[in-house]
C-alpha positions as CSV (number, residue, x, y, z in Angstrom):
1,X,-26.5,-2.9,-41.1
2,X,-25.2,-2.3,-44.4
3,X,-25.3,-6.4,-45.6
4,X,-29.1,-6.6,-44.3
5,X,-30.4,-3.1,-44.8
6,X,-33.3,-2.5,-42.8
7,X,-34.9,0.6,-42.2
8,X,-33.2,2.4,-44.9
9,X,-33.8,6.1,-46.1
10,X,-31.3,6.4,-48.2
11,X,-30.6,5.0,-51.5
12,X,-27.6,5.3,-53.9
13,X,-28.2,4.8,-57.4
14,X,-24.5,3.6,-59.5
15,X,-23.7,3.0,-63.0
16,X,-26.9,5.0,-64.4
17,X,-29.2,3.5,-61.9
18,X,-28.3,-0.2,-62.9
19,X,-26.9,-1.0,-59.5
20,X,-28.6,0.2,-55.8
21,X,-27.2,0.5,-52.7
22,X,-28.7,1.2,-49.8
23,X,-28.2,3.0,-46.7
24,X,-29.3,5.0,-42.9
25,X,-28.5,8.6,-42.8
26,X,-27.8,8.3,-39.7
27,X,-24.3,6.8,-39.8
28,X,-23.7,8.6,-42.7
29,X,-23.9,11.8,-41.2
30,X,-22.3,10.8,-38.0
31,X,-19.0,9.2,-40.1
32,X,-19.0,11.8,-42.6
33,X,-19.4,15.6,-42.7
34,X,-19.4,15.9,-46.3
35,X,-22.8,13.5,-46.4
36,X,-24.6,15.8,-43.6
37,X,-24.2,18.6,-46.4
38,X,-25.6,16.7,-48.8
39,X,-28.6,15.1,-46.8
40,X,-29.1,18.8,-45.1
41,X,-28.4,18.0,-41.6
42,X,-26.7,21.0,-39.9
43,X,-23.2,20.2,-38.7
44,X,-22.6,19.2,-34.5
45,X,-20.2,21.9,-33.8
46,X,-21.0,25.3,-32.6
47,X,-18.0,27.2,-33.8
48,X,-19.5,29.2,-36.2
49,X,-16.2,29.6,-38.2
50,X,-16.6,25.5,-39.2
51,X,-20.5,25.9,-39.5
52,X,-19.3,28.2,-42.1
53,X,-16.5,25.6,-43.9
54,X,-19.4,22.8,-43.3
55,X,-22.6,24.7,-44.7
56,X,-25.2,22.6,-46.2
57,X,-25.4,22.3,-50.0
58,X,-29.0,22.9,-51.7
59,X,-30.8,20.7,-53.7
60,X,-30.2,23.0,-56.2
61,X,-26.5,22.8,-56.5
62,X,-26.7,19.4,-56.2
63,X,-28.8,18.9,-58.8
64,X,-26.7,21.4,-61.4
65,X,-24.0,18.8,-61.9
66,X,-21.4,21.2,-60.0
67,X,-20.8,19.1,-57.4
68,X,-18.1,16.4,-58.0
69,X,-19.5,13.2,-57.6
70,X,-22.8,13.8,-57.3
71,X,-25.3,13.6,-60.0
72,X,-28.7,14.4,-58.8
73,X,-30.1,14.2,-54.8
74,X,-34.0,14.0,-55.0
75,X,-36.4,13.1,-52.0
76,X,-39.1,10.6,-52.3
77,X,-41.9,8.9,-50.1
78,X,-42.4,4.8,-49.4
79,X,-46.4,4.4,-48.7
80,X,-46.9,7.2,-47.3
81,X,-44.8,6.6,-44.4
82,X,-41.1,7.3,-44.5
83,X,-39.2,9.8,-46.4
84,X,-36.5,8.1,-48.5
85,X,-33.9,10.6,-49.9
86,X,-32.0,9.0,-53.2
87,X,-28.3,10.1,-54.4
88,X,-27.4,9.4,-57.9
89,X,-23.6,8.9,-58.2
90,X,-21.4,10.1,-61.4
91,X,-21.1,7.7,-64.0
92,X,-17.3,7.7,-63.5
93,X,-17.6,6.1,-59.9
94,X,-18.4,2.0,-60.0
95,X,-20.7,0.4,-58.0
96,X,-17.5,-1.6,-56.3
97,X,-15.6,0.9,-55.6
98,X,-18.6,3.1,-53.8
99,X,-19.3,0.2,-51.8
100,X,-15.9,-0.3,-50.4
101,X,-16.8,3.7,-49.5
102,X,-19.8,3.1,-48.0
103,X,-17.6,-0.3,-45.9
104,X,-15.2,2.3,-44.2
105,X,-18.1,4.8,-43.2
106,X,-20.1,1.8,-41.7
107,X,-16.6,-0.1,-40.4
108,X,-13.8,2.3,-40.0
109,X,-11.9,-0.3,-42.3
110,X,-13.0,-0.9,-45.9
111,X,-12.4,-4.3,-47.6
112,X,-9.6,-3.9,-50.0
113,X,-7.8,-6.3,-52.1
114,X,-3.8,-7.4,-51.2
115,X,-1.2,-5.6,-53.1
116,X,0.0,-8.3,-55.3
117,X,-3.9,-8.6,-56.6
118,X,-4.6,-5.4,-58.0
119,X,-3.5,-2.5,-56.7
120,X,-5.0,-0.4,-59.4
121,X,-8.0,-0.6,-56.9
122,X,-6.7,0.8,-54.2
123,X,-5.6,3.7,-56.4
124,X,-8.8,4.6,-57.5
125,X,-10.6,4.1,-54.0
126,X,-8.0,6.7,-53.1
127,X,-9.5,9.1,-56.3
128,X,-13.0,8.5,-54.9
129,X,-12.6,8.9,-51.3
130,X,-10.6,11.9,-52.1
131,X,-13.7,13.5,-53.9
132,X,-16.5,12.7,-50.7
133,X,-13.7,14.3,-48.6
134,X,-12.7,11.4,-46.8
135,X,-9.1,11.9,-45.2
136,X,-8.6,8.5,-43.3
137,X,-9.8,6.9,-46.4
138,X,-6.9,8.2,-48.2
139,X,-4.7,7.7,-45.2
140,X,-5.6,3.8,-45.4
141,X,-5.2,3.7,-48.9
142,X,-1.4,5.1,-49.0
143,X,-0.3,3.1,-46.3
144,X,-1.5,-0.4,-48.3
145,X,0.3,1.3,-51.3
146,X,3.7,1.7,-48.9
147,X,3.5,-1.3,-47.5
148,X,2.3,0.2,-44.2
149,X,-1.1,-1.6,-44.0
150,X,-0.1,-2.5,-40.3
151,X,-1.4,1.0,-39.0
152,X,-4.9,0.8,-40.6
153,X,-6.6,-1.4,-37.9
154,X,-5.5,1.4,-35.2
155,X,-7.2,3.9,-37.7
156,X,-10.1,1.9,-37.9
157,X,-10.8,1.9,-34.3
158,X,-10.3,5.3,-33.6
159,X,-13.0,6.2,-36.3
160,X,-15.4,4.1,-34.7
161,X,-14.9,6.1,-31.3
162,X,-15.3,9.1,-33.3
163,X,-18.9,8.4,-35.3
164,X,-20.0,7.1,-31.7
165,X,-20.0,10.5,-30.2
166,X,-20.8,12.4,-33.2
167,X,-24.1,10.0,-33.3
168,X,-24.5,11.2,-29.7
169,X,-24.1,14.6,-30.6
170,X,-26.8,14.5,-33.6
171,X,-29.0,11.6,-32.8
172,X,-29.2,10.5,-29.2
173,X,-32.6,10.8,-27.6
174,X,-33.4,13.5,-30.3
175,X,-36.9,13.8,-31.8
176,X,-35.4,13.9,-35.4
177,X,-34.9,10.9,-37.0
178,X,-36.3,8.4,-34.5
179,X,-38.6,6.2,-35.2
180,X,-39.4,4.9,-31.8
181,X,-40.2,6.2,-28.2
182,X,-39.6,4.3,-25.5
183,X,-41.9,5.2,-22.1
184,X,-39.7,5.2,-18.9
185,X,-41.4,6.2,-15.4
186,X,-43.6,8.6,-18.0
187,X,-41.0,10.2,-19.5
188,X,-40.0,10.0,-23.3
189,X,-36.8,8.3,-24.5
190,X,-36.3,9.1,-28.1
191,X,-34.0,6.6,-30.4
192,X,-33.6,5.0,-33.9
193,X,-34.6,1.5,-34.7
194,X,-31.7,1.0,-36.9
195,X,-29.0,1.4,-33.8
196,X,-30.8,-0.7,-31.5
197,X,-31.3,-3.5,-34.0
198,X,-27.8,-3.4,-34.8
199,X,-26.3,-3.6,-31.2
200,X,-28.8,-5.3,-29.4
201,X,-30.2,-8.9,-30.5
202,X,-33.1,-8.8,-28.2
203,X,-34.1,-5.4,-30.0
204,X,-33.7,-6.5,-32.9
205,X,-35.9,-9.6,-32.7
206,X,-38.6,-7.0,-30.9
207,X,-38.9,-4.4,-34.2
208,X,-38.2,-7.5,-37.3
209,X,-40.2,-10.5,-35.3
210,X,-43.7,-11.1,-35.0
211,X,-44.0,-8.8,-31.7
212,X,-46.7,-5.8,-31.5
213,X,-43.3,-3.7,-31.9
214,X,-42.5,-5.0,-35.2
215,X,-45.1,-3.1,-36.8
216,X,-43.8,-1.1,-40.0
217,X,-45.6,2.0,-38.2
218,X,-43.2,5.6,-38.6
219,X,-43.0,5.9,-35.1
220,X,-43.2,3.0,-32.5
221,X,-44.3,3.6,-28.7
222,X,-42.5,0.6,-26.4
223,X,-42.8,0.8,-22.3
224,X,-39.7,-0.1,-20.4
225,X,-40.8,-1.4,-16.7
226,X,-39.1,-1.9,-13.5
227,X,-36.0,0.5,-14.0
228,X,-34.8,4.4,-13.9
229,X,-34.4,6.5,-16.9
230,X,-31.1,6.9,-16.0
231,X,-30.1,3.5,-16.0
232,X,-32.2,3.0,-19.4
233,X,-30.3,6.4,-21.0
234,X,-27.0,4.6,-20.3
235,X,-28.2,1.5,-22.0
236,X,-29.2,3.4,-24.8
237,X,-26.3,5.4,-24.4
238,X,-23.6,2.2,-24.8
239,X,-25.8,1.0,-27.7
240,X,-24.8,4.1,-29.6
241,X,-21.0,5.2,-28.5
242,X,-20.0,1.7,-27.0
243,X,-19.5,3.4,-23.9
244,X,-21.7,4.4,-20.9
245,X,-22.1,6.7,-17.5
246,X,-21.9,3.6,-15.5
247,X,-19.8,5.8,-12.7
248,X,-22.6,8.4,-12.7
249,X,-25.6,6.5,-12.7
250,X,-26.6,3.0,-10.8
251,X,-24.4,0.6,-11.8
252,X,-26.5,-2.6,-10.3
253,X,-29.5,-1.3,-12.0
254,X,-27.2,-1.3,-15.4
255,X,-26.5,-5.0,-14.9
256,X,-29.9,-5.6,-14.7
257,X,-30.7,-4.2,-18.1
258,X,-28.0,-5.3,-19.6
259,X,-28.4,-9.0,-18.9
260,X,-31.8,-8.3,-19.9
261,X,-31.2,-7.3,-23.5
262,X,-27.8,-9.3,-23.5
263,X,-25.2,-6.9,-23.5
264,X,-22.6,-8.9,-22.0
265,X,-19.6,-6.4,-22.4
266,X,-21.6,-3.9,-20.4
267,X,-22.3,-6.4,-17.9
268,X,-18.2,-6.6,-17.7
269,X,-17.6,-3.2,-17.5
270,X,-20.2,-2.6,-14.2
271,X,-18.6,-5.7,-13.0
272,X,-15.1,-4.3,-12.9
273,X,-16.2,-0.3,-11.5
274,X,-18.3,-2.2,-9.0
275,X,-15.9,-4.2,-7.5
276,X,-13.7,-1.2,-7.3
277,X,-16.4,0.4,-5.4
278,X,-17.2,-2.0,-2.7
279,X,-13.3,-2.0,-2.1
280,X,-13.5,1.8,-1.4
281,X,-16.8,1.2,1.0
282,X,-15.2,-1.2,3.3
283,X,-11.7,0.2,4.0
284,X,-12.6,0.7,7.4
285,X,-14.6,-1.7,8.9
286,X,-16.4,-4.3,7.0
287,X,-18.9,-4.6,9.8
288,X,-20.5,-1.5,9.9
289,X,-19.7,-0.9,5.8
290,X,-23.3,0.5,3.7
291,X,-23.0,-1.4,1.0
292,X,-24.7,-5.2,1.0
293,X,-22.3,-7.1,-0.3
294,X,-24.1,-10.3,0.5
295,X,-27.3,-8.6,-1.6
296,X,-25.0,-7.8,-4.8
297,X,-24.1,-11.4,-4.8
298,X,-27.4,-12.6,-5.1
299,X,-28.5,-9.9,-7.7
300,X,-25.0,-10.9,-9.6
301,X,-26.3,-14.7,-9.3
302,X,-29.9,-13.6,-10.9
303,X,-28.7,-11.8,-13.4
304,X,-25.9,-13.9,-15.0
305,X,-23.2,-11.4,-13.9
306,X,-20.6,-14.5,-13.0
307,X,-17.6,-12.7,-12.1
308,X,-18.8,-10.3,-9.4
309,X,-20.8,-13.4,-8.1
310,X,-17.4,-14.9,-8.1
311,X,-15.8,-12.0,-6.5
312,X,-18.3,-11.2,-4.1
313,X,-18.2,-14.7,-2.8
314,X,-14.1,-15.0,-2.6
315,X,-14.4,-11.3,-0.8
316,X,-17.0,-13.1,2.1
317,X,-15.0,-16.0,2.5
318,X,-12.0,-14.1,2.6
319,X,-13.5,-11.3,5.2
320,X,-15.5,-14.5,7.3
321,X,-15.4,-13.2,10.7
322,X,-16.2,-9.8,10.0
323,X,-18.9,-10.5,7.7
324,X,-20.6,-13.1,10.0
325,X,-20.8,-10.1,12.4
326,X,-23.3,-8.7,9.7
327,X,-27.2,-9.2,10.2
328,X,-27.5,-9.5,6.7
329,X,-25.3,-12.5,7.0
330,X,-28.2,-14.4,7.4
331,X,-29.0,-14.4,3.5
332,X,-26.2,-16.5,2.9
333,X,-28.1,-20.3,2.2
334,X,-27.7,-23.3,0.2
335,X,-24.4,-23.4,-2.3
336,X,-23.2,-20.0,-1.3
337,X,-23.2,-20.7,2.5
338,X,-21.6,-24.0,1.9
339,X,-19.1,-22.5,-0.5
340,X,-18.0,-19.3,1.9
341,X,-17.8,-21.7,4.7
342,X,-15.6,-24.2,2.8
343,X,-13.5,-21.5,1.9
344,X,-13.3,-19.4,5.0
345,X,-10.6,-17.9,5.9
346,X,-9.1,-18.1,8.7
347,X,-10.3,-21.6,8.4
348,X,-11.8,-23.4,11.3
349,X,-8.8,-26.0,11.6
350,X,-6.7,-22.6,11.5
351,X,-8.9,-21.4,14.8
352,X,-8.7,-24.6,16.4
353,X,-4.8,-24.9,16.4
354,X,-4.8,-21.4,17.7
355,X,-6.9,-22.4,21.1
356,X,-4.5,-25.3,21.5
357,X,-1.8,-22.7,21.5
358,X,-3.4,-20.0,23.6
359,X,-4.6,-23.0,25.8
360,X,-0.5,-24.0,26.3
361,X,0.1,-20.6,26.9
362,X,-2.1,-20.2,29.7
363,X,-0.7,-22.9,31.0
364,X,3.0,-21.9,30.7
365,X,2.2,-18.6,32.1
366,X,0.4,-19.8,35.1
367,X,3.4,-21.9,36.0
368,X,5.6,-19.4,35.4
369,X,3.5,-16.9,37.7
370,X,3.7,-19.6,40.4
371,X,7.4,-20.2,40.0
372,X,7.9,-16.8,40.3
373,X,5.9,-16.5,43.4
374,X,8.3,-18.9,44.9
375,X,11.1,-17.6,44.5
376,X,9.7,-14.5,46.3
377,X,7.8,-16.7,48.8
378,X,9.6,-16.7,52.3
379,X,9.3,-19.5,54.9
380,X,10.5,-20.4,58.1
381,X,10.8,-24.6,58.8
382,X,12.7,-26.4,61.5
383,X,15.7,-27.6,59.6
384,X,18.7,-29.2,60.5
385,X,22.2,-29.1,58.5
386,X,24.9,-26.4,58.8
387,X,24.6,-23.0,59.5
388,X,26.1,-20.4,57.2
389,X,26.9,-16.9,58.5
390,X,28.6,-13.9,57.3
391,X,31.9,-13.3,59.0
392,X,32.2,-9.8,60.9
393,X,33.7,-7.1,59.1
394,X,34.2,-9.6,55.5
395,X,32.4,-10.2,52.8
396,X,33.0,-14.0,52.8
397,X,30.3,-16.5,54.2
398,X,31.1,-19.2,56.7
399,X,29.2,-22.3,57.9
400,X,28.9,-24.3,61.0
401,X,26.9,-27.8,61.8
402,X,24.5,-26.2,64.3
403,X,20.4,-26.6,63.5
404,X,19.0,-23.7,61.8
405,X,15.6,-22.4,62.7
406,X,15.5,-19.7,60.1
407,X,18.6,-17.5,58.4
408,X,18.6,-14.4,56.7
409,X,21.1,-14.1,54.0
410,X,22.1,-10.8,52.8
411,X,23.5,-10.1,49.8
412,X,26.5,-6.8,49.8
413,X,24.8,-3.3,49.8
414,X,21.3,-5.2,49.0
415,X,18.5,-3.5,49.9
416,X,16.3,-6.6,50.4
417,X,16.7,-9.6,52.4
418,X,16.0,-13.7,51.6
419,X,15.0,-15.4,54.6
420,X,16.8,-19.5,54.1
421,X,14.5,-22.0,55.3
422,X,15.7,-25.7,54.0
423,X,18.5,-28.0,54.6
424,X,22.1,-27.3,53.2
425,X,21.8,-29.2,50.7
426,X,19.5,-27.2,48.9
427,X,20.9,-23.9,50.3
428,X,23.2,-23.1,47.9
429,X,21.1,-23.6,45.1
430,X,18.5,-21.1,46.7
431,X,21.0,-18.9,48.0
432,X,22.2,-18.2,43.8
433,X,18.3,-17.7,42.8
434,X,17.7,-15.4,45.4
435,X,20.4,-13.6,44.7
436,X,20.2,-13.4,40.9
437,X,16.3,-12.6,41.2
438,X,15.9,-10.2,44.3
439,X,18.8,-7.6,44.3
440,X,19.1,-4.3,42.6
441,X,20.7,-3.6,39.6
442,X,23.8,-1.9,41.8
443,X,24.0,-5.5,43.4
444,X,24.9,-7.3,40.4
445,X,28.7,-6.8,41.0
446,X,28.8,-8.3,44.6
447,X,26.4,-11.2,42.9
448,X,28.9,-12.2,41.3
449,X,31.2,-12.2,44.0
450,X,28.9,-14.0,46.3
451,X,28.2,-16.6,43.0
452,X,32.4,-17.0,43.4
453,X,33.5,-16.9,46.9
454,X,30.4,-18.4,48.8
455,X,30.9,-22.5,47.5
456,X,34.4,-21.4,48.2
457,X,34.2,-20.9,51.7
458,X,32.1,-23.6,51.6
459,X,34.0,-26.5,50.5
460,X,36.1,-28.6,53.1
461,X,37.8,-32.1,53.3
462,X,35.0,-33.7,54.1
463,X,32.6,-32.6,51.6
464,X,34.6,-32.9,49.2
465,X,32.0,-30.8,46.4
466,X,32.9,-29.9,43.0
467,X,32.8,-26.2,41.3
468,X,29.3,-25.6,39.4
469,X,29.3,-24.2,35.4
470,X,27.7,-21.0,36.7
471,X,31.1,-20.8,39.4
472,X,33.4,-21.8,36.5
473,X,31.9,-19.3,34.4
474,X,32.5,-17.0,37.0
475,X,35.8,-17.2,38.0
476,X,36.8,-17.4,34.1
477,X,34.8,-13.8,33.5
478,X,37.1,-12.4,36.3
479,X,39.8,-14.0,35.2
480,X,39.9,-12.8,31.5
481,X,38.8,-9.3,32.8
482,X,42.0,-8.9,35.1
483,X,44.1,-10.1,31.9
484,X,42.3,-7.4,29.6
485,X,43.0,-5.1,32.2
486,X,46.9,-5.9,32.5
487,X,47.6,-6.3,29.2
488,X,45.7,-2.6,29.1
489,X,48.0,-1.1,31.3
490,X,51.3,-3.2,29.7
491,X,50.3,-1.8,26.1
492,X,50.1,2.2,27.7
493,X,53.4,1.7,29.7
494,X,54.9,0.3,26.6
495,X,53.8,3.5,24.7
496,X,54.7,5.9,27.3
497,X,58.4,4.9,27.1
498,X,58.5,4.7,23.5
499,X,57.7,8.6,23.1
500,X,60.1,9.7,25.9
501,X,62.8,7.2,24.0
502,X,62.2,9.7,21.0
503,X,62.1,12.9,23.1
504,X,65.0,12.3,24.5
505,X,67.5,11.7,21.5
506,X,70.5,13.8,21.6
507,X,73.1,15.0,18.9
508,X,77.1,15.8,19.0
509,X,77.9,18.5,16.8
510,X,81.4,20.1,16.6
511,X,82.3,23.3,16.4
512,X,84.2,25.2,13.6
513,X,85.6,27.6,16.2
514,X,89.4,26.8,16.3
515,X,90.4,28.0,20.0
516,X,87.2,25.7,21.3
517,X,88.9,21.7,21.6
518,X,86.0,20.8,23.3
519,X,83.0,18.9,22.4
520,X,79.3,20.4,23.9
521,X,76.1,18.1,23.5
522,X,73.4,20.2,22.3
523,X,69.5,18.7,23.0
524,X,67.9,19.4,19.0
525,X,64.3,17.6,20.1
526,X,63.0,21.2,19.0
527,X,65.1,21.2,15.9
528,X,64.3,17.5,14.7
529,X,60.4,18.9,14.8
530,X,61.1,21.8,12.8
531,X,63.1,20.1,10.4
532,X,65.8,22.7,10.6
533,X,69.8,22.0,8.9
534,X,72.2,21.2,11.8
535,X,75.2,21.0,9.3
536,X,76.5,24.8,9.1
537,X,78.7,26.7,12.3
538,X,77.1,27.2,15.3
């Protein structure tokens, strides 16, 4: 803006008019309060105590010589079109150092020369931007002189943020000082050429090409199609303060106008709130979710907005089942279809190990059901083998070689009954099943027994069978359990003596008593406790 100059109205003459600089009262006014008193354009704030401090300055003090730096301020016309105010500076103020001025109202940071060049400059960029009341100037200028120059770009950024909103404040779709309207759903937008064509390159081409809007015209109508005033009013609003209501207005409808007049940063900014947003739409339930997610890829995709194309597309493939649920699922075609499938998750090799698995498992559990059926199952067969009864009045189990037609084997205090239908040979066996998996929890005690005692009983000369792991097992548990429980009982005897051992100590004492030749045994178990001296005359 201030290299190429274009749409000037204001003009600084330097050095008794030898040197011209040119310049937009617009930023002048929105970087610098002194400068809106000299170009009469009231102050932004309201308080009426700093309306007071910032009061414009007349033409005629200006032009008396009173006020330091300023020569004379004198208004002018440019064929009959614009109004072009011109400031003559004092003779005491160069040309280079007023441009480094007018570099840190434009910038926020001024071009100055290293230390071991001249500092001498510095110092009297210090004296001038002392006189046109510019504090950070100063700031910027004592911090090179201290070595401190680290803390100026910080400075200079903050500035910026500054002008921005005070060009809101003063200029932003304001009839004064615009020179062009711009015609939104038949409303008027109202903004300055020299913004736009700063900020925006498509603009700028528009109003300096060879386009109908290029035409040096005062005031410059343009229609804006397909889009809200809204949406355009935060366009125009980023252009000015480098930020924008992209929360309160449509944030699609932003990308949209941005790619079209090739604000990229914008573009990154909606990208990042709107991704935010379809996270906060589809906590719940992706199915039944408002928001298209599929239709804000494709608009992404059409409007060069690659990272929430990118994001949009990792979020489908990541959410595949639920979005293929979706009717607008359908959109999905060509690349992106391929893409989300390729990148599904869970993936479809995923899905098909997992009906293997639940295929097994079916399996497994059938035959387990069936297993377990058996062991409830009862049957009567004609068998042959020997027969096993319970002895009267024990709780031991005999046997005999008579045929068997059909047995009922009862465990002790068991509430149901196994009926035995097979040879021997696989009687026991059965006989330890149906007793682990048909008695009560009060039967497990006597299970036990009956695991112990019943090969036992069983095992003659002739047979000539060994013990089992589950009967070794057993009769090792009992075993250790009847040692636990006499050592138990040894440990508490021991104990038990021990204490009456110390309760039964006695002592001897004499007595002093001359006439007594005897010696009396006195019990002192109360007088050990106490602690008591058993040394005197009793």
């Amino acid at each position: 803006m201030l290299e190429d100059p274009k749409f000037s109205d204001v003009t600084f003459l330097l050095e008794d008019g030898q040197q011209k600089l040119q310049a937009h009262t617009l930023v002048l006014c929105s970087a610098s309060k002194y400068f809106c008193q000299i170009l009469g354009l009231p102050n932004s704030k309201t308080n009426q105590l700093s309306n007071i401090d910032n009061k414009q300055i007349s033409l005629e003090e200006l032009n008396s010589g009173r006020i330091e730096g300023i020569a004379a301020v004198y208004l002018s016309e440019e064929n009959h079109k614009a109004t072009i105010t011109t400031v003559e500076i004092s003779a005491n103020i160069t040309a280079k150092t007023f441009a480094r001025v007018l570099e840190f109202i434009y910038t926020g940071v001024p071009r100055i020369p290293e230390i071991h060049e001249d500092l001498s400059e510095v110092q009297e960029l210090c004296r001038v931007a002392k006189i046109f009341k510019l504090s950070m100037l100063e700031t910027i200028c004592r911090n090179i002189e201290n070595e401190e120059d680290f803390l100026n770009p910080s400075i200079g950024t903050y500035l910026n943020d500054e002008t921005g909103k005070e060009m809101k404040t003063l200029f932003f779709n304001k009839p004064a000082c615009c020179d062009v309207i711009f015609r939104v759903e038949d409303q008027s937008i109202y903004a300055s050429k020299v913004v736009l064509c700063a900020r925006c390159p498509v603009m700028a081409a528009m109003f300096s090409g060879k386009f109908v809007e290029s035409d040096n015209e005062i005031l410059t109508e343009v229609k804006i199609p397909n889009t809200s005033v809204e949406c355009f009013l935060a366009l125009l609003e980023y252009m000015y303060t480098d930020h924008a209501p992209i929360e309160e207005t449509d944030s699609v409808g932003i990308v949209v106008l941005a790619d079209e007049y090739g604000q990229s940063r914008l573009v990154d900014l909606c990208e990042l709130y709107i991704t935010k947003e379809v996270d906060k739409s589809v906590t719940k339930r992706i199915e039944k979710a408002e928001i298209d997610v599929i239709g804000l890829l494709l608009t992404a995709q059409a409007y060069n907005a690659n990272q929430l194309a990118g994001w949009c597309l990792h979020f489908i493939s990541s959410n595949f089942i639920a979005f293929e649920k979706r009717q607008d699922f359908s959109k999905l075609k060509g690349d992106n279809k391929d893409h989300v499938e390729e990148h599904r998750w869970p993936p479809l090799s995923y899905l098909k190990e997992v009906e293997v698995y639940e295929a097994e498992m079916k399996k497994r559990g059938e035959k387990y059901i069936k297993n377990e059926e058996n062991k409830v199952r009862t049957s009567v067969i004609q068998v042959t083998g020997p027969h096993i009864s319970k002895r009267p009045n024990t709780g031991l189990w005999s046997h005999s070689d008579k045929p068997l037609q059909s047995t009922i084997l009862k465990p002790f205090k068991s509430s149901k009954t196994i009926t035995v239908s097979k040879s021997y040979n696989n009687f026991k066996k059965d006989a330890v099943h149906g007793l682990q998996n048909n008695i009560t929890r009060s039967d497990k005690l006597s299970n036990m027994f009956t695991k112990m005692f019943l090969p036992v009983q069983h095992q003659t000369k002739s047979s000539k069978k060994s013990f089992t792991h589950d009967q070794i097992g057993a009769i090792v548990g009992c075993s250790s359990f009847l040692l636990m429980i006499g050592l138990f009982l040894g440990i508490t005897l021991w104990h038990i003596k021990q204490k009456n051992n110390i309760e039964s100590q006695y002592c001897t004492l004499r007595v002093s008593d001359s006439n007594l030749k005897t010696l009396k045994a006195f019990r002192i178990q109360d007088y050990i406790h106490q602690g008591q001296d058993l040394t005197g005359d009793y």
